[in-house]
C-alpha positions, 0 to 999 in steps of 0.5 A: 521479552521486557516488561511493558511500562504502564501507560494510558489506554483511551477507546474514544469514538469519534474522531475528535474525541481521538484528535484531542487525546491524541494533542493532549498526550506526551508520548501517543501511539495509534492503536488499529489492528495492532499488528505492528504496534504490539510487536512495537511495545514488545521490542522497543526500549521507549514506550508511550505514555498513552494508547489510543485505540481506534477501533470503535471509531466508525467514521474510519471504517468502511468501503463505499463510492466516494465522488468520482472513485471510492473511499477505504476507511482506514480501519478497514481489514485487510480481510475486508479488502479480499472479501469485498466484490468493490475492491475485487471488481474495481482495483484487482491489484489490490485484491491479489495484494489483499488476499495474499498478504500475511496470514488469516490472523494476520489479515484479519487484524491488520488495517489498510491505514496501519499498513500505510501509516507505519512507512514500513517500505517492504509491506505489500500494500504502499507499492499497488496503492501508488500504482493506482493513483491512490491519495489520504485523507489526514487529521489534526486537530487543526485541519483536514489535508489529502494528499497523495500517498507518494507525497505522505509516504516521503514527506514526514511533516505531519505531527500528532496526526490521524490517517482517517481514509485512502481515496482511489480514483474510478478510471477503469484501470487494469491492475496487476500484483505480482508478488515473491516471497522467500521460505526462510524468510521469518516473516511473510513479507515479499523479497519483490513486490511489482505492482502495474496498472494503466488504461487500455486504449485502442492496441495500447496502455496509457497512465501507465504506473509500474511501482516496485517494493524492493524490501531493500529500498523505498518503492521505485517506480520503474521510469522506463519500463512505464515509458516502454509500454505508454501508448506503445502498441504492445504487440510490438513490444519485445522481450529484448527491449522490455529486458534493456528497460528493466536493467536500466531502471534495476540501475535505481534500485537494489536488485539482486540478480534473482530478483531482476530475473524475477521482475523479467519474468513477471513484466514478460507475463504481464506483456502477454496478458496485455496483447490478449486483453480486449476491453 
């Protein structure tokens, strides 16, 4: 392991405090829960000039109601995300991404914001965030913008920024995550991620989202699996033409064999559970 350069650290508390530490640095790297940072600082050849912990930030931590749906401090641990009955209750998805995710060390220091902001497309979290409809609140030290998380995940304009909170709307959606991992893998991150969510209406689905973490490609949303199953009657859906859909929006991604098997099998699941469900 080389040897860590010296450099800065900063342990402001209020935003501002950190935005202005954070415009002033050559070379900043945001501290949350550190788990990718510090594996950063271990491997990489370049090093930061300062780091910023934002850990005794208050305002970025915390899940309360917010408008019409909630807010998740950006702070808050994935830990936090599994034991709170709001997350639970409201976005089932995202709790069974939660509570799965990693180890208990690991959802123990890992931060929703530091899950999101590192753009790394194979963790869990991105893919069931999109699904719900999910946006960002991000700081500079010029200006507050929130933005879709689709957008932020694509679009790399911000500088010298600070992620402060994710905002999930309220609709009374039904979510599902259906996660895959691989035993040889060194580290627990899923081969297949499929995160679904859509308002049950009558013998049907609308708002239909189906996002996919494929580990090998930025999220996809399966297009024709969603058209598939919005405002269809899904008692007759069948497995031929869930099948047909899937293999035509595996053409948009890449998916191995097994890993197509697997999606069949999870959307196949997931349809029988739809049937069943009563509002």
């Amino acid at each position: 392991m080389p040897i860590l350069k010296d450099f800065k650290f900063h342990s402001p508390v209020t935003l501002s405090e950190g935005l202005s530490l954070l415009e002033k640095a050559k070379a900043p790297m945001l501290l949350a829960g550190g788990t990718f940072a510090l594996n950063y600082l271990k491997k990489s050849s370049k090093y930061p000039s300062d780091v910023i912990s934002l850990k005794k930030i208050d305002a970025l931590h915390g899940i309360k109601p917010k408008g019409q749906g909630f807010w998740i401090g950006a702070t808050t641990t994935i830990a936090e995300l599994a034991d709170s009955n709001l997350i639970k209750s409201g976005f089932p998805s995202l709790f069974e991404a939660s509570a799965k995710l990693g180890t208990t060390p690991i959802r123990n220091m890992a931060t929703i914001g530091g899950n999101i902001a590192s753009r790394f497309y194979w963790v869990d979290l991105p893919a069931v965030l999109v699904s719900l409809g999910a946006r960002v609140t991000v700081a500079t030290k010029k200006k507050k913008e929130t933005v879709s998380l689709e957008k932020f995940l694509s679009d790399k304009q911000f500088k010298k920024y600070i992620l402060t909170g994710i905002l999930l709307p309220k609709e009374n959606r039904l979510s599902f995550y259906f996660r895959h991992t691989r035993t040889a893998q060194e580290v627990d991150v899923p081969s297949l991620g499929v995160a679904f969510s859509g308002i049950k209406r009558g013998e049907g689905v609308v708002s239909v989202r189906c996002i996919v973490n494929t580990a090998s490609s930025l999220l996809v949303a399966l297009r024709n699996v969603e058209t598939l199953f919005e405002g269809s009657q899904l008692q007759k859906i069948n497995a031929g033409e869930l099948k047909r859909a899937i293999l035509e929006d595996a053409q948009n991604t890449k998916l191995d064999e097994y890993r197509i098997h697997l999606l069949n099998v999870d959307l196949e699941k997931l349809s029988e559970i739809l049937k069943k469900y009563n509002p």
